[in-house]
C-alpha positions as CSV (number, residue, x, y, z in Angstrom):
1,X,0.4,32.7,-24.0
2,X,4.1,33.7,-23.8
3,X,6.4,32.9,-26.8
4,X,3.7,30.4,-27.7
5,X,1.5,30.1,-31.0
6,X,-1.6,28.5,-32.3
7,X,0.7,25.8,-34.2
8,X,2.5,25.6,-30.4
9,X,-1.1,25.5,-28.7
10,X,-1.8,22.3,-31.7
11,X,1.2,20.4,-30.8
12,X,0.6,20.4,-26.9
13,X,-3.1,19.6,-27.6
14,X,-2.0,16.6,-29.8
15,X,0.5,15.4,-27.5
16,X,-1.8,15.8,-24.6
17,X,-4.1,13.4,-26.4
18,X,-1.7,10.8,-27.4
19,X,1.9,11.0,-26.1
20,X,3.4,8.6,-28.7
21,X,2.1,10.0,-31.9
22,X,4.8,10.0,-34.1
23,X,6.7,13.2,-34.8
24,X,5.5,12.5,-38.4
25,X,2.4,12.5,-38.3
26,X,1.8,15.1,-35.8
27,X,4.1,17.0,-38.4
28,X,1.5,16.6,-40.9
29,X,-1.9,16.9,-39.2
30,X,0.0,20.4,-38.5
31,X,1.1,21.3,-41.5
32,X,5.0,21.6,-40.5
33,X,7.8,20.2,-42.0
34,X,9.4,17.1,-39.6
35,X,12.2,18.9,-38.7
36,X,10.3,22.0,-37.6
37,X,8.1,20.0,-35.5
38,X,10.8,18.2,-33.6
39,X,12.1,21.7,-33.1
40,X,9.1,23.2,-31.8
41,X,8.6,20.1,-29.7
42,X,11.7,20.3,-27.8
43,X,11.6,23.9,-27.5
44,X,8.2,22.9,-25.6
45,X,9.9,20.6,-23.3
46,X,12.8,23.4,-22.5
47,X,10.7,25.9,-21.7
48,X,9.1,23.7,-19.2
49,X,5.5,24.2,-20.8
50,X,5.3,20.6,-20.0
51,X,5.3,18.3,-17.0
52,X,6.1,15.5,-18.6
53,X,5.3,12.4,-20.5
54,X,3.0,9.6,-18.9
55,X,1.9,6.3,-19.9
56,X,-2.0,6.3,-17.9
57,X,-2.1,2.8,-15.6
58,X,-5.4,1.7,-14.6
59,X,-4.5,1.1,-10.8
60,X,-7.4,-0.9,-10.2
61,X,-6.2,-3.6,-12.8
62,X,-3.2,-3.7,-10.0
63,X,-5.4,-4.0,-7.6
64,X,-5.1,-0.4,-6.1
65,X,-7.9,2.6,-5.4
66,X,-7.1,6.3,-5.7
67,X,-7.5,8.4,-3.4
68,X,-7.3,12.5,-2.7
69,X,-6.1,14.3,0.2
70,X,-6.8,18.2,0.4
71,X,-4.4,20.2,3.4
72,X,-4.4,22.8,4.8
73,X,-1.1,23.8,6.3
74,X,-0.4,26.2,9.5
75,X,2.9,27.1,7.9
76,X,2.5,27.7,4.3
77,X,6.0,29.8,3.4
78,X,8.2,28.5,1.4
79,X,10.0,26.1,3.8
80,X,6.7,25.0,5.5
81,X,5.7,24.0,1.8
82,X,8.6,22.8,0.5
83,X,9.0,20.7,3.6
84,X,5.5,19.0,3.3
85,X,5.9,18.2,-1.1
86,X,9.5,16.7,-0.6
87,X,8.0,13.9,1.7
88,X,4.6,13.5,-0.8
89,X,6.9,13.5,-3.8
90,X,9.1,10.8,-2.2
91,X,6.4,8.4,-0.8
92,X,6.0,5.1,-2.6
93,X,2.2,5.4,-2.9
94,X,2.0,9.3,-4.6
95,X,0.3,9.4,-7.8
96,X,0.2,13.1,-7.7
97,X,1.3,16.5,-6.0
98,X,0.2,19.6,-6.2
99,X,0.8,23.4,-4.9
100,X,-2.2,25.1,-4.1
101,X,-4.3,28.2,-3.3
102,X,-7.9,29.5,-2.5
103,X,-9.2,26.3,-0.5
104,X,-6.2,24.5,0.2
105,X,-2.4,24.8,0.0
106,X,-1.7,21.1,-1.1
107,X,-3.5,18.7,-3.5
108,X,-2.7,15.0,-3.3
109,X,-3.6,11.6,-5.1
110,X,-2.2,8.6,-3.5
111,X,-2.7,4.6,-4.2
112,X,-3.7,2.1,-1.8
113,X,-4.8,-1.4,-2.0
114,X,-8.0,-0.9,0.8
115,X,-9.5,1.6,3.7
116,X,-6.8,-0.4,6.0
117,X,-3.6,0.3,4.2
118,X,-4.9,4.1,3.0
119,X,-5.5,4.7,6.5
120,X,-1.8,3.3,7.9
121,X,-0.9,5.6,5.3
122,X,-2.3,8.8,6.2
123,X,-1.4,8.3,9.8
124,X,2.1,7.8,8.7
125,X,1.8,11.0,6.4
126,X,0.9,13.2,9.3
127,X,3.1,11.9,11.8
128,X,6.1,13.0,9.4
129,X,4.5,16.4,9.1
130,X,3.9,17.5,12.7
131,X,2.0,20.4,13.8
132,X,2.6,21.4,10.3
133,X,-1.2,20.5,9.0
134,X,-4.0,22.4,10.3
135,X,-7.0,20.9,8.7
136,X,-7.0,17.8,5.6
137,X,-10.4,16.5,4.2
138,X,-10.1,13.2,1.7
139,X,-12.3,11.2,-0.6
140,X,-12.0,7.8,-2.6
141,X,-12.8,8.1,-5.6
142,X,-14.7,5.7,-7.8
143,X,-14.7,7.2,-11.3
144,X,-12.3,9.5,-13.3
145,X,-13.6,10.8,-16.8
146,X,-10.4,13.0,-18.5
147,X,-11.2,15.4,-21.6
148,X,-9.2,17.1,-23.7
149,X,-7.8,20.6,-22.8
150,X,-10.0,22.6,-25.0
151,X,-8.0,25.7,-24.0
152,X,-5.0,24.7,-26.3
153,X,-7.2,23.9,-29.2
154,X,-10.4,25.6,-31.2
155,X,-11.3,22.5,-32.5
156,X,-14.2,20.9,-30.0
157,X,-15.6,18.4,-32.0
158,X,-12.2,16.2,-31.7
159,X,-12.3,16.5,-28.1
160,X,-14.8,13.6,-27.3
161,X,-11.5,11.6,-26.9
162,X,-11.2,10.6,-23.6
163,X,-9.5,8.4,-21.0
164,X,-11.6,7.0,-18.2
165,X,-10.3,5.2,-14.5
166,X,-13.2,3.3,-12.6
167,X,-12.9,-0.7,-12.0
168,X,-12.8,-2.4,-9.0
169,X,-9.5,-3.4,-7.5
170,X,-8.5,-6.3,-8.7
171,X,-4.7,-7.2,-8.9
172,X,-4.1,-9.1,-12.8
173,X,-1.0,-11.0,-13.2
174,X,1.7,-9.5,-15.2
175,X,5.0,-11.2,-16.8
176,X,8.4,-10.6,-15.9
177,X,8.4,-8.9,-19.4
178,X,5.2,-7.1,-19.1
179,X,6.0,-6.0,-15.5
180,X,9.6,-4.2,-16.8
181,X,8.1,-2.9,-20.2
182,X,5.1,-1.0,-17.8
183,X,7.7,0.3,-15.2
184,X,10.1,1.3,-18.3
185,X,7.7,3.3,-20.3
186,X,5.4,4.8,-17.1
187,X,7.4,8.0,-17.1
188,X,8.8,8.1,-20.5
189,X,5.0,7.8,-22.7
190,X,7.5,8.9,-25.7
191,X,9.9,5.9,-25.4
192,X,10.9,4.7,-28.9
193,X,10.9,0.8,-28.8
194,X,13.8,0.3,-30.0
195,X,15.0,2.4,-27.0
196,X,12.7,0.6,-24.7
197,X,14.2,-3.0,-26.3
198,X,17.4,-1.9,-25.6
199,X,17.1,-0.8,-21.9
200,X,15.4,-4.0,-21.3
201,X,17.3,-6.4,-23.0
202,X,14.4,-7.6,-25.1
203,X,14.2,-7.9,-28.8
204,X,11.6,-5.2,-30.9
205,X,9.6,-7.3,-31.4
206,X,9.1,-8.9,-27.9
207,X,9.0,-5.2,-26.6
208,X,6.1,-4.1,-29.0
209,X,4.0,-7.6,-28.2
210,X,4.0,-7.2,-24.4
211,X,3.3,-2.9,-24.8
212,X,0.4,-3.8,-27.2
213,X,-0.7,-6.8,-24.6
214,X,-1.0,-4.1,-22.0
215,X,-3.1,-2.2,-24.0
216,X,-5.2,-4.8,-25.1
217,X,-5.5,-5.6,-21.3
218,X,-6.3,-2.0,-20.6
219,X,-3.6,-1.7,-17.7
220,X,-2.6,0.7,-20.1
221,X,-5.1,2.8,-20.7
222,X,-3.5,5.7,-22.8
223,X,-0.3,8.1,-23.3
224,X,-0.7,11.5,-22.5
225,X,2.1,14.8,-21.9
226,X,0.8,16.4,-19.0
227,X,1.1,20.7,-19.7
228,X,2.2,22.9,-17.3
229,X,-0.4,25.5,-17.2
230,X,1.2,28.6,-15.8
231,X,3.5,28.5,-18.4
232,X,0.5,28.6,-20.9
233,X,-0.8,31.7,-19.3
234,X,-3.4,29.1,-18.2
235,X,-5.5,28.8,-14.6
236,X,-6.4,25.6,-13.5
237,X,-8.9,25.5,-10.8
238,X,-10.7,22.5,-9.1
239,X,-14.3,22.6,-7.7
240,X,-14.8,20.6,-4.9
241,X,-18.8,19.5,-4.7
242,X,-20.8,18.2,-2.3
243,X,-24.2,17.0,-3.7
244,X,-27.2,16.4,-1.5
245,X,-28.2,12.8,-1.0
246,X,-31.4,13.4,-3.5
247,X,-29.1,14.6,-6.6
248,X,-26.9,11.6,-7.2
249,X,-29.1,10.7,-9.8
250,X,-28.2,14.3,-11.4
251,X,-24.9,13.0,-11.0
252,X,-25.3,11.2,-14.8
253,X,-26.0,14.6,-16.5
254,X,-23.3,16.8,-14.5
255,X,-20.5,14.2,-16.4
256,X,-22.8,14.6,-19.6
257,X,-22.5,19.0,-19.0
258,X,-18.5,18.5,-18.1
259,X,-17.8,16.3,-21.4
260,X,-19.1,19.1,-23.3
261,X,-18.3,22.3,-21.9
262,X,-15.1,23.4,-23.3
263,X,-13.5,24.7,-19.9
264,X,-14.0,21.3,-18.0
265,X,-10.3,19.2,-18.3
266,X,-11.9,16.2,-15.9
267,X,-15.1,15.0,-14.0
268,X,-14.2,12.7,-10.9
269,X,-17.0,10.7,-8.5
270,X,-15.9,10.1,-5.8
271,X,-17.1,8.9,-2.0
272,X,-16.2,11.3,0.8
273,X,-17.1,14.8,1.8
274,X,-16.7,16.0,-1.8
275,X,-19.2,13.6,-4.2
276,X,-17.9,15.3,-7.2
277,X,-14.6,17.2,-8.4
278,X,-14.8,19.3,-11.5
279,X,-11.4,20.8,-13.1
280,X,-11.6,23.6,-15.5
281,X,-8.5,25.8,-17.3
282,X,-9.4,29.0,-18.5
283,X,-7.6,32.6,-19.5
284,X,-8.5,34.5,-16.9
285,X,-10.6,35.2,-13.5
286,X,-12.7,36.9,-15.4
287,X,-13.5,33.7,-17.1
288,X,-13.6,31.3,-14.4
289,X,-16.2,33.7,-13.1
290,X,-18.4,32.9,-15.9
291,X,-17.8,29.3,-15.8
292,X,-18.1,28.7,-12.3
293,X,-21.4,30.9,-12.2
294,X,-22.8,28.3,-15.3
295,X,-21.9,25.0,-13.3
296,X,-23.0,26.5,-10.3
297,X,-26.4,27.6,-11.8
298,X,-27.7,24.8,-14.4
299,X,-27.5,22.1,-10.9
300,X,-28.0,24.5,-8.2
301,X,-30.5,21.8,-7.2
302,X,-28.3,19.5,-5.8
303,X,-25.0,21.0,-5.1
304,X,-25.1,21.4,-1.2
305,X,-21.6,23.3,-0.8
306,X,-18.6,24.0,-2.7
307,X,-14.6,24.5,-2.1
308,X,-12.6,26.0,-4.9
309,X,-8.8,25.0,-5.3
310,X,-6.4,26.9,-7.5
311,X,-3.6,23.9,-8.8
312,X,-0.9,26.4,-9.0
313,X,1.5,23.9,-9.7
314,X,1.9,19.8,-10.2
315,X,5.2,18.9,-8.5
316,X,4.8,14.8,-9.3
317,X,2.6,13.1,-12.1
318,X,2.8,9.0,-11.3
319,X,0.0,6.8,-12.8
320,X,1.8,3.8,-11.5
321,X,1.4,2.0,-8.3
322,X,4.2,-0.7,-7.0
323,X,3.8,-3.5,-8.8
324,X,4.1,-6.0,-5.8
């Protein structure tokens, strides 16, 4: 990893787990002196080694469902490109974009509230992109299990820490205050809340009741910094699965392999073309080799085809739909 250490590899791993930790007590499960940690972490966040800070939403308690959309583009230069994440990135519905390579050239997560509305959606999409998509393939999904990037830290028995998405939709009321304290702190996880109370024009203490009520509530269902893996010297891949209609009861002991192989980032099940998605980081090809061949070969049973994606690059993280 370039200009990074183990103590640098710690801190993301941390972070990546909890967002908000205190930059005194990730200073002491480290071993580092305060001020040295609040160095090392904003020499982190200027070398762009990570995305960003996000407070995780559980959609469904909005009343939303997540879906992916995989495309393929018939002009994939720069411009092409470009052209295609600058109108993803600006939708009001992304929840995430992604360069690509291998499979497909973009990766996509977007929110809607049924089939109807994802469908208007995607029609819209593709009208605004023209002749530029050559092929797209999407799923819903029904359940997202996140693990801890093992690849930034050597210690595996923390990492049964987790953050898991699968409810169905159904739209909770929020307060005004609620509604402002979730919109204020969704793309700054860090936000002190004496910051927060300030922006908002609420006293500490109101601030603090209505974050820990959205917790409670699990609408918030964790804070987490989101690393950018190419400047880790990282590959993140996706495996695309499509399982055959006698393996979804196999389906229980894939999650089970991908919560304890070290490689595996997230499991997601899902309804479409692809039943499962499996994200791994590793060093090397050389690696993903290995991995893939493992995953491949302990449930060669039931996986009927496969698509490999390369995430070169997340453009937009968003775990909050409107609130409407």
């Amino acid at each position: 990893m370039d200009g990074f250490d183990a103590k640098d590899r710690a801190m993301l791993y941390e972070l990546e787990r909890d967002a908000r930790v205190p930059i005194s007590a990730m200073a002491k499960k480290l071993r580092l002196s305060k001020q040295v940690a609040f160095y090392r972490l904003g020499r982190l966040i200027k070398s762009g080694a990570i995305v960003g800070f996000y407070t995780v939403v559980n959609a469904a308690k909005l009343g939303y469902s997540d879906f992916e959309i995989w495309f393929r583009l018939s002009d994939a230069s720069e411009g092409g490109l470009e052209k295609v994440l600058g109108v993803l990135k600006g939708w009001l519905y992304s929840r995430w974009v992604a360069k690509c390579g291998l499979g497909f050239d973009v990766g996509y997560g977007l929110y809607a509230r049924n089939a109807v509305h994802f469908n208007a959606q995607l029609n819209e999409l593709l009208g605004l992109f023209g002749d530029n998509v050559s092929s797209y393939e999407y799923s819903s999904i029904v359940e997202i299990d996140n693990f801890s990037v093992a690849a930034l830290s050597k210690v595996m028995a923390e990492r049964k820490m987790k953050v898991h998405f699968g409810d169905e939709p159904r739209k909770e009321k929020l307060s005004q205050n609620e509604a402002k304290v979730l919109k204020a702190v969704s793309q700054d996880a860090r936000a002190r809340i004496v910051d927060l109370a300030k922006k908002l024009g609420l006293s500490e203490k109101a601030a603090k009741m209505n974050l820990a009520e959205l917790e409670r509530r699990k609408i918030i269902t964790g804070f987490r910094a989101v690393p950018r893996f190419s400047k880790l010297g990282l590959l993140n891949f996706e495996l695309l699965f499509a399982l055959s209609p006698s393996g979804k009861g196999r389906l229980v002991e894939l999650k089970r392999y991908c919560a304890s192989h070290p490689s595996v980032t997230y499991m997601i099940s899902s309804i479409g073309k692809w039943q499962a998605t499996v994200a791994i980081v590793v060093k090397n090809q050389d690696e993903f080799d290995v991995v893939f061949s493992e995953i491949r070969g302990s449930f060669r049973d039931i996986i009927r085809d496969c698509e490999i994606v390369l995430v070169k690059e997340f453009v937009k993280f968003n775990y909050l739909p409107p609130i409407e």
